[in-house]
N, C-alpha and C positions, 0 to 999 in steps of 0.2 A: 608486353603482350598480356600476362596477367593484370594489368591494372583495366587495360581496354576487354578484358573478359569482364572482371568484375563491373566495372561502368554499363556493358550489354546487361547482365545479368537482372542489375538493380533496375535499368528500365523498363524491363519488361516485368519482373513483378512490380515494381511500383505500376504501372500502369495496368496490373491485371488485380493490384489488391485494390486502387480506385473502384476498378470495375465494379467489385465484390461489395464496395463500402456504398455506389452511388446508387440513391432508390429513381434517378429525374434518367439515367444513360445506360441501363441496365449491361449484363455482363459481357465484358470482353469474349470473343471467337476467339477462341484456341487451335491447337491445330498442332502434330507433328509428327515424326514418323524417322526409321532408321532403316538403314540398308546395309547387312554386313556381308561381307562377301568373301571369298577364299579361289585365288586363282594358281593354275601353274599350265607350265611348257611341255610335261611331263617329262621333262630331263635335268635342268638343272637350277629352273628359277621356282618356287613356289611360294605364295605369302598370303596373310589374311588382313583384313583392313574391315575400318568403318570406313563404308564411302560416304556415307550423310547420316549425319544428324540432324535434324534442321525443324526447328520450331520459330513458328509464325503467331501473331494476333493480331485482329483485327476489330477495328472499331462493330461494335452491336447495330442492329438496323435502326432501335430507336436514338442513335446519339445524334443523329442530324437529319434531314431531309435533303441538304444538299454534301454535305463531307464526308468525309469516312479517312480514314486511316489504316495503313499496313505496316508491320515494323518486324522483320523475319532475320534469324541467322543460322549459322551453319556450322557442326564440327567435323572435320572430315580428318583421314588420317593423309591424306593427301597435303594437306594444309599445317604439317607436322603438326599434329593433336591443337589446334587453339579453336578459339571460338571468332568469329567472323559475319559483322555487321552485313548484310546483305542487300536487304530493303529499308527504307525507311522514307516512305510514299505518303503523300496528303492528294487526296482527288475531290477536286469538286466539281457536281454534275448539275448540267442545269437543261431539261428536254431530251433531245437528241448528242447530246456533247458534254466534253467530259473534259477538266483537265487536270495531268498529273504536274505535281513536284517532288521533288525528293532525289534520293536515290533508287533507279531501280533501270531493270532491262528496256532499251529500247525496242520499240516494235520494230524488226526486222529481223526476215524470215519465219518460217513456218516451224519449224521444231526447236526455237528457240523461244517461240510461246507457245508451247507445249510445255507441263510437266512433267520432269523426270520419272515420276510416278505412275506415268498415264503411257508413255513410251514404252510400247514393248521390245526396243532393245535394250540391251542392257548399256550403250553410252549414246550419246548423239554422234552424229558423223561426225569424222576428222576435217572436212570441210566446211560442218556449219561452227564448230568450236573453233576453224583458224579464221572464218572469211564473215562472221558473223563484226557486226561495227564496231566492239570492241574486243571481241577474240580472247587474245591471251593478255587483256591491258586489264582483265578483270570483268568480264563481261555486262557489268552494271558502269553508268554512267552518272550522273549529278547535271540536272535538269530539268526541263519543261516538255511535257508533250501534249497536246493537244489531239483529241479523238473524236470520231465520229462513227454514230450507229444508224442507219435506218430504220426506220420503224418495223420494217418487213425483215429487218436484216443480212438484206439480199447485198448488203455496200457497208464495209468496212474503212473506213481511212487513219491515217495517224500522221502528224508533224510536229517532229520534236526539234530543240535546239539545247545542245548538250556542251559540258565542257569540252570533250574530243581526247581524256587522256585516261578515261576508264577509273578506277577506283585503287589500282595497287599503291598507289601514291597522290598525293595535293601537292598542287601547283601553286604559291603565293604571285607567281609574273608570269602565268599561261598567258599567249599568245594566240592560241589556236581557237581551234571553236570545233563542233560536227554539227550538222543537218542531217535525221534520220526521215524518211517516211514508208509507208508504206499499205495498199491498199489491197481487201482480200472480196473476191464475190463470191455469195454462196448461192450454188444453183438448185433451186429444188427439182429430187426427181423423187417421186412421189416417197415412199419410205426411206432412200437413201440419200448420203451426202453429199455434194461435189463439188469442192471449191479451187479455185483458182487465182492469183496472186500476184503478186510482184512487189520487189521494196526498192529502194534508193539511199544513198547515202554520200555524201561530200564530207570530208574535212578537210582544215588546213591543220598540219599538222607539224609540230614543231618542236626538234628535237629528239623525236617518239620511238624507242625500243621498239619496233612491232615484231615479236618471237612468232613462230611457229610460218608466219610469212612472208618478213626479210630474214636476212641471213643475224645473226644474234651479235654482231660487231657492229652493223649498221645504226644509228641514231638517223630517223631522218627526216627531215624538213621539207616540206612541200604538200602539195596537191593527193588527197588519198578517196578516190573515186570507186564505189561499189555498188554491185546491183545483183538483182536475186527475182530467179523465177522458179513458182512453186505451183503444187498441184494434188489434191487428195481425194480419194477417193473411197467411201465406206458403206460398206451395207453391215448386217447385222451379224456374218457369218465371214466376212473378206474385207479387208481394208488395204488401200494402199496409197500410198505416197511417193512424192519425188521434186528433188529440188536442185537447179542451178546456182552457182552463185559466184562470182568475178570483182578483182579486186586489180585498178592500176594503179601503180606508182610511177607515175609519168612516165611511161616505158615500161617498167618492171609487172610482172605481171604473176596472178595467183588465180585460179578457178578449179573448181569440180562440181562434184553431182554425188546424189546419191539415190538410191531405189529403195525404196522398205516394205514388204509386204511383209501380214500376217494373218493367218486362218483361223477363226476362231470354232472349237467344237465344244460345247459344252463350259467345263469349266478349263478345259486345254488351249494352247496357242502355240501354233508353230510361226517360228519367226524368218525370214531369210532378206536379205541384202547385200545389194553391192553397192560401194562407191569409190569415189576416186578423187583425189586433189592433186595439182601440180602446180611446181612452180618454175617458173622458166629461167630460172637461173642453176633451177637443182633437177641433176640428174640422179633419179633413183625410181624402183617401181612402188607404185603409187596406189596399185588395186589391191582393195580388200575384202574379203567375203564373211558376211555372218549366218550361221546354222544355229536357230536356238527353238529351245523349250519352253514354256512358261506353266506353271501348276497357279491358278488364281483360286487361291484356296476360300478366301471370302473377297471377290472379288480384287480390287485391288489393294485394298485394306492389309491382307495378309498374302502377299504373294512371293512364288517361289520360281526362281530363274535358273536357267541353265543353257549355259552360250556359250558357242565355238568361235573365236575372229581369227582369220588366217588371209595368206596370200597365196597363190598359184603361181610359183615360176617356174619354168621351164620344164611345166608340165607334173610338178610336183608340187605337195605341200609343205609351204612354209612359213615363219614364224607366227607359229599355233599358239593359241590360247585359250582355255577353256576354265569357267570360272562360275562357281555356283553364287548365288545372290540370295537373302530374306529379306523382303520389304515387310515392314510391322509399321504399322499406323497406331497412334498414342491414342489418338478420341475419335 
């Protein structure tokens, strides 16, 4: 792991001390920012963690007309302290269209191309991080996608073809494959925003751990069908969201939802949500409630969180969590 630290390391400055040296591609986008946080139960669990580290660069405007480049990673304490290759994306655009290679996120779902940064909860839902196309297999994939903008950008499209086993590992005799797409309309209503959506996704999938939505023994081979409906809604002072999302395994089955609203006053935001995911082989309660705060001290640059995630059974609260957050942005 330190050697594949050292190897990120070197490439991103060597490719930002380029930057600095070349007078024809002028300097590399930088970009990063950290998030540390301190949670507890108020009884007997409490700890403190980096949740991201995560430094990006990006190709300059004048390096091409048609290419550009992204090449990002990530330290998280989650990831027991290592560094971790994330993105590393080549797109070329040509009119209306676009296409990516590399490594990176497929389009699919809506708070899943959203930044962490830009989300005022403090995690994404439990069901777009289990039911998203590659979930807990490492959420980026190695492949192609193909994109489309309308001029008016009233019509979003995307179709990708991916390896189908995510990023925690390579496959030298993969078998499988995925098919991701996914298409978003944004409706104009005179100052506000209101978009509407839906994604898709097949693979064949072969041999494949999937955690967090088969049971953790299973490996398994076959047919892995999902689909996603979303919805947002923002004005300058209210915003809200809400998304479906469904996952079969020829029979076996996993879907939830989730709701997010939040208020903006000034430089304040109050946050609140529910969502919910199940899965039909496991019985356990599934709803979860978030009550949070936000202080955007320079907007989102330096901002400051404060969230409650809990359940309600049987009419009481239970397994609380409340956990303060600093988001500090680098440049």
């Amino acid at each position: 792991m330190m050697r594949n630290t050292l190897l990120i390391l070197i490439l991103l400055s060597g490719i930002y001390g380029y930057s600095q040296g070349s007078k024809t591609s002028g300097k590399v986008k930088w970009n990063g920012y950290t998030q540390l946080r301190a949670s507890t139960n108020l009884m007997d669990n409490t700890s403190a963690m980096v949740r991201r580290l995560k430094f990006w660069i990006k190709s300059p405007d004048e390096f091409s007309q048609h290419w550009s480049y992204k090449v990002q990673v990530l330290f998280s304490s989650w990831m027991q302290e290592r560094f971790f290759l994330q993105d590393a994306k080549v797109n070329y655009k040509t009119g209306l269209f676009s296409l990516d290679i590399g490594q990176f996120v497929p389009a699919y779902s809506l708070q899943w191309t959203q930044p962490d940064y830009l989300i005022p909860a403090l995690e994404r839902a439990k069901v777009v991080n289990a039911l998203h196309t590659d979930g807990s297999l490492g959420i980026r994939d190695i492949g192609a996608q193909v994109n489309f903008h309308s001029k008016d950008n009233l019509l979003a499209t995307h179709l990708g073809l991916f390896n189908g086993y995510g990023i925690n590992e390579y496959r030298f005799n993969n078998k499988g494959f995925m098919v991701s797409h996914k298409t978003t309309f944004n409706i104009p209503l005179e100052k506000n925003k209101f978009q509407l959506g839906f994604s898709l996704m097949y693979r064949y999938a072969q041999n494949l751990q999937i955690k967090k939505v088969l049971p953790d023994s299973v490996f398994y081979t076959g047919k892995d069908i999902r689909h996603n409906f979303f919805m947002m809604f923002k004005t300058k002072s209210w915003e809200m969201q809400a998304e479906f999302l469904n996952a079969d395994f020829e029979g076996k089955k996993a879907e939830g939802y989730y709701i997010l609203s939040s208020i903006n006053i000034k430089k304040s935001q109050i946050v609140l949500s529910v969502e919910d995911y199940k899965r039909t082989y496991a019985k356990e309660n599934t709803t979860y409630y978030r009550l949070g705060y936000n202080y955007l001290i320079k907007k989102n640059k330096i901002k400051l969180f404060w969230d409650n995630y809990f359940q309600i059974i049987d009419g009481a609260i239970d397994n609380y969590i409340t956990s303060i957050q600093l988001q500090f942005f680098f440049n």
